[in-house]
PQR file of N, CA, C, O and H, with PARSE charges and radii, in Angstrom:
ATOM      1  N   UNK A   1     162.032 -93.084 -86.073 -0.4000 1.5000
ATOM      2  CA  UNK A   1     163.250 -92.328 -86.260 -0.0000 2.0000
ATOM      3  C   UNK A   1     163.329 -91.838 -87.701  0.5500 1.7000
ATOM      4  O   UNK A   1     163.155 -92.568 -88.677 -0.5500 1.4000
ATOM      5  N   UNK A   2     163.588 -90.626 -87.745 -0.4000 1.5000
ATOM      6  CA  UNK A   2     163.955 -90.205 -89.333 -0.0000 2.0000
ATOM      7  C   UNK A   2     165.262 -90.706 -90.031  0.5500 1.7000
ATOM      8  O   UNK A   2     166.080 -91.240 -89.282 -0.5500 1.4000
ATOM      9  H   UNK A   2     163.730 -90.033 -86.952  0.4000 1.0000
ATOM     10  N   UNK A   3     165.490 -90.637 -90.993 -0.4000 1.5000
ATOM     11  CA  UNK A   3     166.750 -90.844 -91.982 -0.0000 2.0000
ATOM     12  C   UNK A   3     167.938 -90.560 -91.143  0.5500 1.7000
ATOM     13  O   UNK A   3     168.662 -91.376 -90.572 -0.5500 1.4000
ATOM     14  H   UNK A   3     164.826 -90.203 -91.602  0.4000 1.0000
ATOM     15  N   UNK A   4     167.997 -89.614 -91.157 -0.4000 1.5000
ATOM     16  CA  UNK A   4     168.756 -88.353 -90.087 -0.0000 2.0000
ATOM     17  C   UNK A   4     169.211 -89.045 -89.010  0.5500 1.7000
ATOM     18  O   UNK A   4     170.329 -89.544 -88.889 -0.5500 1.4000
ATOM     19  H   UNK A   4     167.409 -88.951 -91.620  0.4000 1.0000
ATOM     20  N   UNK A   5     168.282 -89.062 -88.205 -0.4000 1.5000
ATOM     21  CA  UNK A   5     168.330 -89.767 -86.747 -0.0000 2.0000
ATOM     22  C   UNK A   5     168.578 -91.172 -86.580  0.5500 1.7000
ATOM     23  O   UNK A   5     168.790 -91.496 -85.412 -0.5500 1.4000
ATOM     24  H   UNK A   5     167.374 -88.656 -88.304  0.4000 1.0000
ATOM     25  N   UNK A   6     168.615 -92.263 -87.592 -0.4000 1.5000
ATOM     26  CA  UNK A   6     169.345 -93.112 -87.892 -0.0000 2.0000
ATOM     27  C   UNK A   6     170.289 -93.324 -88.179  0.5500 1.7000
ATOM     28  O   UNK A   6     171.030 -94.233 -87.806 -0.5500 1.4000
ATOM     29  H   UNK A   6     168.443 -92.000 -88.541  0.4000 1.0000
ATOM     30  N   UNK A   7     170.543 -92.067 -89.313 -0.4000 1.5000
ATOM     31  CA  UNK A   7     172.244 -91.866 -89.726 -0.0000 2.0000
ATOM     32  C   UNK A   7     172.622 -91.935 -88.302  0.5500 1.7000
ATOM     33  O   UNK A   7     172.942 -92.992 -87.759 -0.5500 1.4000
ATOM     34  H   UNK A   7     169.942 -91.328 -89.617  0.4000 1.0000
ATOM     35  N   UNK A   8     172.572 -90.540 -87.573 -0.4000 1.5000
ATOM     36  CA  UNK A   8     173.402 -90.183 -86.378 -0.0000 2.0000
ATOM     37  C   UNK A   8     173.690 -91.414 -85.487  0.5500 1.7000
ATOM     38  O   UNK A   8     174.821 -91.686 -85.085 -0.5500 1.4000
ATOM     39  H   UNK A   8     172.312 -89.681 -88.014  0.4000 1.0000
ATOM     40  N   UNK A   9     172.460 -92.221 -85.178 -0.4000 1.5000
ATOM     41  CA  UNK A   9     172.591 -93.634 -84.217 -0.0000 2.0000
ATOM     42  C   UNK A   9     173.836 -94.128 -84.466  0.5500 1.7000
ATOM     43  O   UNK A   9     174.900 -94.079 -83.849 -0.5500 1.4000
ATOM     44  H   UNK A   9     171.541 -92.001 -85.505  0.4000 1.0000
ATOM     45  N   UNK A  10     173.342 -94.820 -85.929 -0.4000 1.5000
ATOM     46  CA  UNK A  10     174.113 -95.921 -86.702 -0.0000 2.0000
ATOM     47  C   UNK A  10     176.022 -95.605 -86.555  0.5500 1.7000
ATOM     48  O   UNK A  10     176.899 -96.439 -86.333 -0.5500 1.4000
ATOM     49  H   UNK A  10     172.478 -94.860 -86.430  0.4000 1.0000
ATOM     50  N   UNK A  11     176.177 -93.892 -86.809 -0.4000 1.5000
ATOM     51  CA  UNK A  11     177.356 -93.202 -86.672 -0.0000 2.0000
ATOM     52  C   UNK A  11     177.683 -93.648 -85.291  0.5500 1.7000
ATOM     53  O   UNK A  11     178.543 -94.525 -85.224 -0.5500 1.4000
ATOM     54  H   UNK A  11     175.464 -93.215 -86.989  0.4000 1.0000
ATOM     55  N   UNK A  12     177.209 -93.253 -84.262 -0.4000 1.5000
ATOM     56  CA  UNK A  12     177.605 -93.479 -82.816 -0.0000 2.0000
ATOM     57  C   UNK A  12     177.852 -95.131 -82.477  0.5500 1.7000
ATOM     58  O   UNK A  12     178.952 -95.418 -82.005 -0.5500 1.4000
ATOM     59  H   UNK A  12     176.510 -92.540 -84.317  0.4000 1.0000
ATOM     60  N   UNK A  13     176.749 -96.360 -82.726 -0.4000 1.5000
ATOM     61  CA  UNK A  13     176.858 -97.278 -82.682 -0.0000 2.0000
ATOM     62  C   UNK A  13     178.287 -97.871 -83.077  0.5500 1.7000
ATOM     63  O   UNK A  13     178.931 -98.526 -82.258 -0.5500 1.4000
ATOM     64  H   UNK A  13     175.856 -96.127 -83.110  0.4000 1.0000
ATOM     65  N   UNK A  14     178.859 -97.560 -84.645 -0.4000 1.5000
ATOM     66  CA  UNK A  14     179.649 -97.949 -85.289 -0.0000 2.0000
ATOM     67  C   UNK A  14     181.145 -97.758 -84.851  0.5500 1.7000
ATOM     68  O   UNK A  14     182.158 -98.370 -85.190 -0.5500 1.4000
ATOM     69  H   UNK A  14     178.335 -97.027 -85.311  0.4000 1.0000
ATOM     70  N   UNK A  15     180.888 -96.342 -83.684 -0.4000 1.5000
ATOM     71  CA  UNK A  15     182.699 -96.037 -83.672 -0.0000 2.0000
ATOM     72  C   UNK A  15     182.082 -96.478 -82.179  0.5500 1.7000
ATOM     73  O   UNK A  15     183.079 -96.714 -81.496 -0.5500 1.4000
ATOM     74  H   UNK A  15     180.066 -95.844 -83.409  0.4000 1.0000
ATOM     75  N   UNK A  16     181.047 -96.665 -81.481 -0.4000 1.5000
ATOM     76  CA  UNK A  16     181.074 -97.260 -80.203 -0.0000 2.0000
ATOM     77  C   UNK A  16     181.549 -98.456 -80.227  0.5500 1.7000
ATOM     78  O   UNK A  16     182.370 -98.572 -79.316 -0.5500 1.4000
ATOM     79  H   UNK A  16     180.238 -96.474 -82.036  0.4000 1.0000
ATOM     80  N   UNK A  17     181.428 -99.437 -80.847 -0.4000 1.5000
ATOM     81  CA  UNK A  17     182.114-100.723 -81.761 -0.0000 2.0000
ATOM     82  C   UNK A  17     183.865-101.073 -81.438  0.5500 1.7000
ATOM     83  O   UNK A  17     184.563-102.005 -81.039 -0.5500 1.4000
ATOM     84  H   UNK A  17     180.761 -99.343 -81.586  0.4000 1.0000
ATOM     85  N   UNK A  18     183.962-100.067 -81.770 -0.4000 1.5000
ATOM     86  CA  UNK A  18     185.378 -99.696 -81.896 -0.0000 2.0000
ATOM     87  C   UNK A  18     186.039 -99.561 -81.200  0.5500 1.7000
ATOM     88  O   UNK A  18     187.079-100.212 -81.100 -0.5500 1.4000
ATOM     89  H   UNK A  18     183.395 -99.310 -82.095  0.4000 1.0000
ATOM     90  N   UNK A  19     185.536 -98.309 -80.169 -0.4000 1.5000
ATOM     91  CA  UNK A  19     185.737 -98.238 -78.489 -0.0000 2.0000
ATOM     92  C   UNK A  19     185.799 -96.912 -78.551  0.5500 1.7000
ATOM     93  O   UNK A  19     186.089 -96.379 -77.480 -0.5500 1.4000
ATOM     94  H   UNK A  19     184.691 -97.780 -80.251  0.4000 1.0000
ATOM     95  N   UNK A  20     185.576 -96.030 -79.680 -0.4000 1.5000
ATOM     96  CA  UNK A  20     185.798 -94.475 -79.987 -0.0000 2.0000
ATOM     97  C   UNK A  20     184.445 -94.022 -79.442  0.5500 1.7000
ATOM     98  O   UNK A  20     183.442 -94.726 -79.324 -0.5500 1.4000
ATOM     99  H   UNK A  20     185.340 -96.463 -80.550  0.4000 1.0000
ATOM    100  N   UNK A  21     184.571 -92.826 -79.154 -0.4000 1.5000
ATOM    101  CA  UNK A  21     183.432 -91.814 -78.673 -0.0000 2.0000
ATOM    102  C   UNK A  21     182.966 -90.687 -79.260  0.5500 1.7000
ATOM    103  O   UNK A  21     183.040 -89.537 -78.828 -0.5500 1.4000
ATOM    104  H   UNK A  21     185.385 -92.254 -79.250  0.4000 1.0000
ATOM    105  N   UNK A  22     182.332 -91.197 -80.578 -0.4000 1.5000
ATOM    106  CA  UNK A  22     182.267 -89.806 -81.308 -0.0000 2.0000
ATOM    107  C   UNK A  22     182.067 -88.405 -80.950  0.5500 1.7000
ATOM    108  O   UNK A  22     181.064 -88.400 -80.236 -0.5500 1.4000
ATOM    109  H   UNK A  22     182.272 -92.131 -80.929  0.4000 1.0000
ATOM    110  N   UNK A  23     182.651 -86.824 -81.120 -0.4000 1.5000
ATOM    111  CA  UNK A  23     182.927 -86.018 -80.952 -0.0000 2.0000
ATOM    112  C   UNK A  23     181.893 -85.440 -81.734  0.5500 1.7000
ATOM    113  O   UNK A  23     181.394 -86.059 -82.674 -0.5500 1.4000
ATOM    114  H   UNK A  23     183.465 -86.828 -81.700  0.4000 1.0000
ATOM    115  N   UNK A  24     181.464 -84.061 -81.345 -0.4000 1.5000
ATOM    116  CA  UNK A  24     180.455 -83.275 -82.244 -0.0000 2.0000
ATOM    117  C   UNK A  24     181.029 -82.922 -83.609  0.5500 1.7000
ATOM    118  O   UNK A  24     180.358 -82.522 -84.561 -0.5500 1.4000
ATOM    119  H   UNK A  24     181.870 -83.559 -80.581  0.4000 1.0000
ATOM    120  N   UNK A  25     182.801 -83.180 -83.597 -0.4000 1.5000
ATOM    121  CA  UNK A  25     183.120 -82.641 -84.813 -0.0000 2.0000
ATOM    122  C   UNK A  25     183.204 -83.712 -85.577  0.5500 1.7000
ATOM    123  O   UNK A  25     183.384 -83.309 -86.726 -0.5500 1.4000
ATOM    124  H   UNK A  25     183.347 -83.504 -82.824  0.4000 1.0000
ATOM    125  N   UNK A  26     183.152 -85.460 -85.532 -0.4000 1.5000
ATOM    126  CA  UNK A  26     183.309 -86.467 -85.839 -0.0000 2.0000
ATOM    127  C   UNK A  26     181.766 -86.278 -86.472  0.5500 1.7000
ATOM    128  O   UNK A  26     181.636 -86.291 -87.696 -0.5500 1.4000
ATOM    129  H   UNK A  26     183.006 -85.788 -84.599  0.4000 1.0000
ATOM    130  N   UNK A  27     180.645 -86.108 -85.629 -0.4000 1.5000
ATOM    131  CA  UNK A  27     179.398 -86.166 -86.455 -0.0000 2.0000
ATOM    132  C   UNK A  27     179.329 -85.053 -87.551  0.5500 1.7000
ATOM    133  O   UNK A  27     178.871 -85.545 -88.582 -0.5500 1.4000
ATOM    134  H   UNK A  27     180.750 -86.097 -84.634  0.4000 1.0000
ATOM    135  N   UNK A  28     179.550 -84.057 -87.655 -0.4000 1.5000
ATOM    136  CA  UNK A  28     179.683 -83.198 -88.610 -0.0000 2.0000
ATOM    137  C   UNK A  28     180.416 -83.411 -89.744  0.5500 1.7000
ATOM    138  O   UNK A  28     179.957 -83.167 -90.860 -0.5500 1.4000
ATOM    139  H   UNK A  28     179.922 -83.658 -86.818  0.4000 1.0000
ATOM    140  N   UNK A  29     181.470 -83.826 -89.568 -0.4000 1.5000
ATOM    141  CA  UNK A  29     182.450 -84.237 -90.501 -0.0000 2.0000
ATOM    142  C   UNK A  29     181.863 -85.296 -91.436  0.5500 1.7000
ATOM    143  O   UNK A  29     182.111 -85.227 -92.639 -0.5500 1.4000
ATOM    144  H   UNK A  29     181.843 -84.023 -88.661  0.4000 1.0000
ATOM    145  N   UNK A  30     180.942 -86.471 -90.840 -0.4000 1.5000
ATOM    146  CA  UNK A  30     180.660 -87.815 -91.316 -0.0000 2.0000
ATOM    147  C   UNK A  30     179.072 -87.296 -91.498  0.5500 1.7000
ATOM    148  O   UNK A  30     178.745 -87.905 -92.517 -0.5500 1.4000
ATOM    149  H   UNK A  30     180.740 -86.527 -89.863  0.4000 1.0000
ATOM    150  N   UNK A  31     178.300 -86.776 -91.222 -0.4000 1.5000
ATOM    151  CA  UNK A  31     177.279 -86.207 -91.887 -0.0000 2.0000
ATOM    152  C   UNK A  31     177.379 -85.242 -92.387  0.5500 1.7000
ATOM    153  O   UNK A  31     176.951 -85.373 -93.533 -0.5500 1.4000
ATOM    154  H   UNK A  31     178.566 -86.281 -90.395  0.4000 1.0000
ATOM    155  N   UNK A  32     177.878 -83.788 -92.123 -0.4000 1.5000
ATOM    156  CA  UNK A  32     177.440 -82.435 -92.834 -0.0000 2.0000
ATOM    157  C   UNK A  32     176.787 -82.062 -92.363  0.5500 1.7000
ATOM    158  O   UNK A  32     176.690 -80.895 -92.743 -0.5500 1.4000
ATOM    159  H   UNK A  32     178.227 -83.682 -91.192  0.4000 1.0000
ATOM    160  N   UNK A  33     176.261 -82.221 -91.798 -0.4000 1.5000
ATOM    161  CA  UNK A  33     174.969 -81.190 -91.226 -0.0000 2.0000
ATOM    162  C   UNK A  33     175.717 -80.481 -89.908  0.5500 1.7000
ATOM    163  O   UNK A  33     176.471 -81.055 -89.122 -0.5500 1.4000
ATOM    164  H   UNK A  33     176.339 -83.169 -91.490  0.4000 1.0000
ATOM    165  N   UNK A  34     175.235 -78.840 -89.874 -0.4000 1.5000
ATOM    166  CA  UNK A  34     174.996 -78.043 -88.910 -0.0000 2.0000
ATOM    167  C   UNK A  34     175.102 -78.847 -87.377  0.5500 1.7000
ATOM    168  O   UNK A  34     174.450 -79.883 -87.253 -0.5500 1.4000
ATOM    169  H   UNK A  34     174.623 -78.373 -90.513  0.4000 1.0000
ATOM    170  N   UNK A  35     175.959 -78.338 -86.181 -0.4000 1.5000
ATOM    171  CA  UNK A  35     175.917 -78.554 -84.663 -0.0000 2.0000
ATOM    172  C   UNK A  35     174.685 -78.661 -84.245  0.5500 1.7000
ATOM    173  O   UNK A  35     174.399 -79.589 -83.488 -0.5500 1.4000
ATOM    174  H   UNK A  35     176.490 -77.496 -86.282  0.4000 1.0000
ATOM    175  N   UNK A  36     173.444 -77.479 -84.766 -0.4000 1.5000
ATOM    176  CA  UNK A  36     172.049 -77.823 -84.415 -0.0000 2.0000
ATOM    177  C   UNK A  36     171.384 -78.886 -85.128  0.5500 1.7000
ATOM    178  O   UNK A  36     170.373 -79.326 -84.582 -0.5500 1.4000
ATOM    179  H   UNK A  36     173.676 -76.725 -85.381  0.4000 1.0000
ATOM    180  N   UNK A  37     171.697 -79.347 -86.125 -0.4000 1.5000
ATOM    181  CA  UNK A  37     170.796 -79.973 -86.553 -0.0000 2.0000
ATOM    182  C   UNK A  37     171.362 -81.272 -85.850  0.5500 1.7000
ATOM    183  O   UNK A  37     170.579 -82.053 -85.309 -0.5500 1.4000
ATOM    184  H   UNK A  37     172.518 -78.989 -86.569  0.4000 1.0000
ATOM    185  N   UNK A  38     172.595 -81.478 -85.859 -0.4000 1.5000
ATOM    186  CA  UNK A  38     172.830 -82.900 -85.141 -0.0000 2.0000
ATOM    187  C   UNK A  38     172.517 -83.432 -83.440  0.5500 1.7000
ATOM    188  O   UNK A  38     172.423 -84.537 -82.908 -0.5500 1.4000
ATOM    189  H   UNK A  38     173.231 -80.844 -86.299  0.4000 1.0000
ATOM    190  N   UNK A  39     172.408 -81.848 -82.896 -0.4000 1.5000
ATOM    191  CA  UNK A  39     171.746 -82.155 -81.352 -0.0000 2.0000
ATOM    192  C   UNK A  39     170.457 -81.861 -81.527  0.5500 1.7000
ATOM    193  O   UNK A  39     169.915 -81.821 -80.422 -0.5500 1.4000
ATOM    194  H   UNK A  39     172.484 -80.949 -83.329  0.4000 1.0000
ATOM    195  N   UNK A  40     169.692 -81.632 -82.414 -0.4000 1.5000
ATOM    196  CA  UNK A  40     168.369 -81.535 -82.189 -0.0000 2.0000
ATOM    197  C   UNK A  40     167.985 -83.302 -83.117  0.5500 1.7000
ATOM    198  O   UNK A  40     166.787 -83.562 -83.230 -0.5500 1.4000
ATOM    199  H   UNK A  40     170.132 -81.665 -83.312  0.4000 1.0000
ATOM    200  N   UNK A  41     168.700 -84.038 -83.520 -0.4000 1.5000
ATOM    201  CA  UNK A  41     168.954 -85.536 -83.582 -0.0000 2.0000
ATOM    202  C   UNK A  41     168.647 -86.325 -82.614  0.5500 1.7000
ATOM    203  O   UNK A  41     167.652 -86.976 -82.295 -0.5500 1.4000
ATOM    204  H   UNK A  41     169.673 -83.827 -83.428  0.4000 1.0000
ATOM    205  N   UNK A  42     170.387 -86.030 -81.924 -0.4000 1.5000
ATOM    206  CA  UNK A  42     170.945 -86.368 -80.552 -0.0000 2.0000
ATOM    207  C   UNK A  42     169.715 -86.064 -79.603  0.5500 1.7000
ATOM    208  O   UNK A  42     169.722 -86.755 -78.584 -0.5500 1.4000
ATOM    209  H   UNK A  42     171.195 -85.501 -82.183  0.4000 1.0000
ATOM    210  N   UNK A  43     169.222 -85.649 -79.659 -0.4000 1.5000
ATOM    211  CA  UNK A  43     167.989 -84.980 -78.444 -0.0000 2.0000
ATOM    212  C   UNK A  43     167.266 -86.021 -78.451  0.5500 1.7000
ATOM    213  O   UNK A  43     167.194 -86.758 -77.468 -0.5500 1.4000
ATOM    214  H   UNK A  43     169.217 -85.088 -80.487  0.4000 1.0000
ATOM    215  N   UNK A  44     166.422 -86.303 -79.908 -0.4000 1.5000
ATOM    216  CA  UNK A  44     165.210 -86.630 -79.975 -0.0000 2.0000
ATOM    217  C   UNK A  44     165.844 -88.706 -79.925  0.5500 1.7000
ATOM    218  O   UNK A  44     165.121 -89.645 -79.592 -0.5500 1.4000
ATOM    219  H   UNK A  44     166.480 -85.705 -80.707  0.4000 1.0000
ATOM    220  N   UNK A  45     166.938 -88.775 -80.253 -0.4000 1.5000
ATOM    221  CA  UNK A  45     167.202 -89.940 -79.947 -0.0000 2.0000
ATOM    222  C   UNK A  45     167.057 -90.353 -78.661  0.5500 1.7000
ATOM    223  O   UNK A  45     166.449 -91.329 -78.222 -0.5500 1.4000
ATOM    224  H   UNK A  45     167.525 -88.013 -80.524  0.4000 1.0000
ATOM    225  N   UNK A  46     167.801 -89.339 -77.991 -0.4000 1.5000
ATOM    226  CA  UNK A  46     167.755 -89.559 -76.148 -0.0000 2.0000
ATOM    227  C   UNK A  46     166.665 -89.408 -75.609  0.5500 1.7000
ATOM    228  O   UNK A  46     166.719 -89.497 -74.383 -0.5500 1.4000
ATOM    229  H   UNK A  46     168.295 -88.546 -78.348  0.4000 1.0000
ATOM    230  N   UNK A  47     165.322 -89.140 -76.187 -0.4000 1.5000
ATOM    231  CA  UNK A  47     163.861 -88.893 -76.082 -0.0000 2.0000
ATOM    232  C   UNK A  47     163.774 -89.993 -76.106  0.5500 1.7000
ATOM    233  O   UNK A  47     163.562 -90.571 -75.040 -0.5500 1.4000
ATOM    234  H   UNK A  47     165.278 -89.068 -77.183  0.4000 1.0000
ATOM    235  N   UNK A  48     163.865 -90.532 -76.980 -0.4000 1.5000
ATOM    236  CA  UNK A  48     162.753 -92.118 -77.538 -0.0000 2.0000
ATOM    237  C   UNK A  48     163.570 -93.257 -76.641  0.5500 1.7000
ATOM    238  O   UNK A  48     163.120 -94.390 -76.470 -0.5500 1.4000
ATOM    239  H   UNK A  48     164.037 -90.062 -77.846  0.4000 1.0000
ATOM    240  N   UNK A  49     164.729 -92.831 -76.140 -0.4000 1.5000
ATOM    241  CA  UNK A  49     165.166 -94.016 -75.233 -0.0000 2.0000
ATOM    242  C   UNK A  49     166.108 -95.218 -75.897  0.5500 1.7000
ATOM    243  O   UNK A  49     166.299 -96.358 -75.473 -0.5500 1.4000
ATOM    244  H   UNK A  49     165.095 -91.911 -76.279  0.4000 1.0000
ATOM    245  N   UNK A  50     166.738 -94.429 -77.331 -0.4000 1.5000
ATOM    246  CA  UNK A  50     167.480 -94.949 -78.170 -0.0000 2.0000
ATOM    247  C   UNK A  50     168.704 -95.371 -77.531  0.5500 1.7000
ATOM    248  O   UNK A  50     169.213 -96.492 -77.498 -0.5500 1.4000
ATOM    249  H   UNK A  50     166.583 -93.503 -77.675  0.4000 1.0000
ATOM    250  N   UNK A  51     169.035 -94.429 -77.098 -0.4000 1.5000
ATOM    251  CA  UNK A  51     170.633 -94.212 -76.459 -0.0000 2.0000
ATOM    252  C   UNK A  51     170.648 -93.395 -75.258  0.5500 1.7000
ATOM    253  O   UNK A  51     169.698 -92.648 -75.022 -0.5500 1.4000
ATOM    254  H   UNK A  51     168.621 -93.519 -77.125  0.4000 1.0000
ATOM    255  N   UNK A  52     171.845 -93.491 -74.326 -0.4000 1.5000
ATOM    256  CA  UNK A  52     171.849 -92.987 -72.879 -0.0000 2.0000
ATOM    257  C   UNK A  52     173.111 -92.485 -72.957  0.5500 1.7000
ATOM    258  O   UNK A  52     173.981 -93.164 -73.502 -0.5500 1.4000
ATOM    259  H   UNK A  52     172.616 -94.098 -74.518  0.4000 1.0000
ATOM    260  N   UNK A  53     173.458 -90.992 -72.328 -0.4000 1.5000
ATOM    261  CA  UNK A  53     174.782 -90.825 -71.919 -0.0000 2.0000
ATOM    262  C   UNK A  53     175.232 -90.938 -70.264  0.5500 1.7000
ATOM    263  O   UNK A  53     174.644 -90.403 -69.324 -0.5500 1.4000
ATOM    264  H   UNK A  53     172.751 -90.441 -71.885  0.4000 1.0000
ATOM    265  N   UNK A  54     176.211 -91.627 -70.214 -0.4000 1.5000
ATOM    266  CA  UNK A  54     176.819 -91.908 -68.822 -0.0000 2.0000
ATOM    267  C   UNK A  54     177.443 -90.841 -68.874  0.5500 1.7000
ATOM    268  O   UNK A  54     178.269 -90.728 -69.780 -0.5500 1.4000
ATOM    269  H   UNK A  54     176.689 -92.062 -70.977  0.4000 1.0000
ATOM    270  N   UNK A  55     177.230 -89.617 -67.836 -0.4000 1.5000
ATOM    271  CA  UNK A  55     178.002 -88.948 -67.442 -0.0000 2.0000
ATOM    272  C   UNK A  55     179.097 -88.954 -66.869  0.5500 1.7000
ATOM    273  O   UNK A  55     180.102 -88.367 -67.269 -0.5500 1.4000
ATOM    274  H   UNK A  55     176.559 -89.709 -67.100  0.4000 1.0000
ATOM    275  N   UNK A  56     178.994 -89.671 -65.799 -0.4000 1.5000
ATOM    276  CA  UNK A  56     180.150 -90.211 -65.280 -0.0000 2.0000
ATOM    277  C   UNK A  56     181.443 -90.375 -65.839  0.5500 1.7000
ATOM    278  O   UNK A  56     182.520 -89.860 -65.537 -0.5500 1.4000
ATOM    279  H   UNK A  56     178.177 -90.147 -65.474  0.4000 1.0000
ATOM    280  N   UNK A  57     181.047 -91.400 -66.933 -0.4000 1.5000
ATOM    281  CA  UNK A  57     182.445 -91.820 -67.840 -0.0000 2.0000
ATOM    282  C   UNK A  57     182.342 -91.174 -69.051  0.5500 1.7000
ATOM    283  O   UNK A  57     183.042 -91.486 -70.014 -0.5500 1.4000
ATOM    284  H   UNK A  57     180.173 -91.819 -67.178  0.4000 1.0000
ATOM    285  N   UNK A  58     181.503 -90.280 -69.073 -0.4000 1.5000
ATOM    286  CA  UNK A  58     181.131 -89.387 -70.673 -0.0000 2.0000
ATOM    287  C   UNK A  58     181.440 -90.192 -71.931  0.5500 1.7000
ATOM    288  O   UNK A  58     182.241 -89.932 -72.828 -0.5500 1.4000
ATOM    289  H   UNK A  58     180.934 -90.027 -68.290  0.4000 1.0000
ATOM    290  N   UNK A  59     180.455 -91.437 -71.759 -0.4000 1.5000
ATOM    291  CA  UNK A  59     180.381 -92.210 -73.073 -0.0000 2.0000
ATOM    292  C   UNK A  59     178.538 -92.830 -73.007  0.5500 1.7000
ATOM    293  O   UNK A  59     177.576 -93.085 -72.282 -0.5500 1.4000
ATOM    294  H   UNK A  59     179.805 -91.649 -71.029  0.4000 1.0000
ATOM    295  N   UNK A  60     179.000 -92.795 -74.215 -0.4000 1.5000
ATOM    296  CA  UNK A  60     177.297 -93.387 -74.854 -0.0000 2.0000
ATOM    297  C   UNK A  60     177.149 -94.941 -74.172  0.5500 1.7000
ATOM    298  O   UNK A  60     178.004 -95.824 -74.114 -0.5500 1.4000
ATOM    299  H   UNK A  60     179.781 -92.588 -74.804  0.4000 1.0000
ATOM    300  N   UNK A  61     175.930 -94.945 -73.741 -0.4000 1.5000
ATOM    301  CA  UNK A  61     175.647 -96.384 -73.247 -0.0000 2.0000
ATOM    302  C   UNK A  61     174.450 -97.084 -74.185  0.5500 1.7000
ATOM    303  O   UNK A  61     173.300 -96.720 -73.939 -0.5500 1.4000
ATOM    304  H   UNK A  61     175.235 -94.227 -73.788  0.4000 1.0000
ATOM    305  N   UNK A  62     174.645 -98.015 -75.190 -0.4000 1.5000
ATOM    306  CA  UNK A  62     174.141 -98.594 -76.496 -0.0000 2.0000
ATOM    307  C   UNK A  62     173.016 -99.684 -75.616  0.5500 1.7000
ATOM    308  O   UNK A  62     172.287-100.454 -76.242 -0.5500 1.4000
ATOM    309  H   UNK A  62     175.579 -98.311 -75.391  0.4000 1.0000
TER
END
């Protein structure tokens, strides 16, 4: 995983914690970076089998 793609995890993990569901504008806000650069993240996380989204209940499954 890159820097990047750890940040983003670690971000999701942390407000998953919580019981929050981070928002694309929650990752932007707390990183800075560009909508693309954070789903081309988000992508490659859900590649490697980091993280899963439940559609169903449209939350991250850790």
């Amino acid at each position: 995983m890159t820097d990047f793609e750890r940040k983003v995890y670690q971000i999701i993990v942390n407000m998953h914690l919580y019981g929050k569901n981070p928002t694309l504008d929650d990752l932007k806000r707390k990183t800075g970076k560009s909508e693309e650069e954070i789903r081309t993240a988000v992508k490659s996380i859900l590649m490697k089998g980091e993280l899963k989204w439940n559609k169903k209940e449209r939350k991250w499954l850790i």
